[in-house]
N, C-alpha and C positions, 0 to 999 in steps of 0.2 A: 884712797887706800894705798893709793902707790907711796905717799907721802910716811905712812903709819907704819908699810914693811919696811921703808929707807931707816926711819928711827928705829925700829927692832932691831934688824943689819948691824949698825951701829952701837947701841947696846948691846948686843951679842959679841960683837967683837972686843967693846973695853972692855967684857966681865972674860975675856979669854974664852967663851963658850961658841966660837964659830969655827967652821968648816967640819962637822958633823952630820948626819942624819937626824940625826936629832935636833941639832939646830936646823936646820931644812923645815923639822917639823915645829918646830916653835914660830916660825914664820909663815906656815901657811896657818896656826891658831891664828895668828895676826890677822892675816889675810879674810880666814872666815868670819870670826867675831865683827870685824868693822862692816864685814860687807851683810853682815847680818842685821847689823843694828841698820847699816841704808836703806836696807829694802823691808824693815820690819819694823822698825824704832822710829823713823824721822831722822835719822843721823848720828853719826856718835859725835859726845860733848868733849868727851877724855878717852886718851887712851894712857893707861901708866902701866909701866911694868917696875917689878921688882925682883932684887936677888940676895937670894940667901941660898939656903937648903932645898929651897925649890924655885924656880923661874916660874912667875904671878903677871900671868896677860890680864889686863883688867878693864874692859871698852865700858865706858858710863854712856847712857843715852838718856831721851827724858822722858820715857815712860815707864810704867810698873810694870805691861802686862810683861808678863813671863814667857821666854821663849820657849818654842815647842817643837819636835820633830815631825815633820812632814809622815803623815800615819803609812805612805806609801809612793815612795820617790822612785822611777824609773830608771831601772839601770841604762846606761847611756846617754839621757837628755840630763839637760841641765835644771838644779832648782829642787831644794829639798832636797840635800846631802850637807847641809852643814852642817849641823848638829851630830852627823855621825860620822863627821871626820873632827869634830871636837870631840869627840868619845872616844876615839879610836886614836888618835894620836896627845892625847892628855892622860894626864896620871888622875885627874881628877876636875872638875868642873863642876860650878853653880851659877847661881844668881843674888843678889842680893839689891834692896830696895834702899833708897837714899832719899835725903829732904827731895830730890830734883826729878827724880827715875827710879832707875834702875841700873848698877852693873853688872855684868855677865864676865865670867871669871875663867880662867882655868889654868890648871898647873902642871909642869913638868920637873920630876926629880932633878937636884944638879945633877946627881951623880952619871944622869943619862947625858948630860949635857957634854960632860970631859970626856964622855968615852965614845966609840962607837967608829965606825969606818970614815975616813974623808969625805966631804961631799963634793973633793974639788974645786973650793973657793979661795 
């Protein structure tokens, strides 16, 4: 995982879109989605991003079943809170099914991306 934030990090920075909160937040999608698909998919296969008019986190893994939110996660402990820190810090989120898997998606406007307070990086 650690490997999958350093390439965000760095994609973030050639598209000019770091030292924001919002990048902060694009990075912990990173962070959730890979570690979603290790403790729920077998592993992720891919991870790609893309930029245009929205920042496109995109983790491939090799199965279909579709991921789901924990019906009832405990504030404080750990486990069952990803999916609603993918909700809460994405403009938008799916899934979509591939000859191999499955990917799990989600996006943040650029527009959030140029703007927003320092993050201090």
């Amino acid at each position: 995982m650690a490997k999958g934030r350093d390439f965000a990090r760095q994609a973030l920075l050639d598209w000019g879109w770091s030292g924001t909160e919002t990048s902060e937040d694009a990075l912990l999608l990173v962070s959730e989605l890979l570690t979603n698909a290790t403790l729920h998919a077998g592993g992720c296969i891919e991870l790609a991003l893309s930029a245009g008019e929205v920042l496109r986190v995109e983790v491939f893994d090799g199965t279909t079943t579709p991921p789901r939110r924990h019906p009832s996660p405990q504030r404080g402990l750990p486990g069952g809170h990803g999916l609603y820190i993918v909700e809460r810090v994405s403009d938008r989120w799916g899934t979509h099914v591939h000859e191999n898997g499955k990917a799990v998606w989600a996006e943040i406007e650029a527009s959030r991306l140029t703007s927003g307070r320092s993050a201090g990086l």
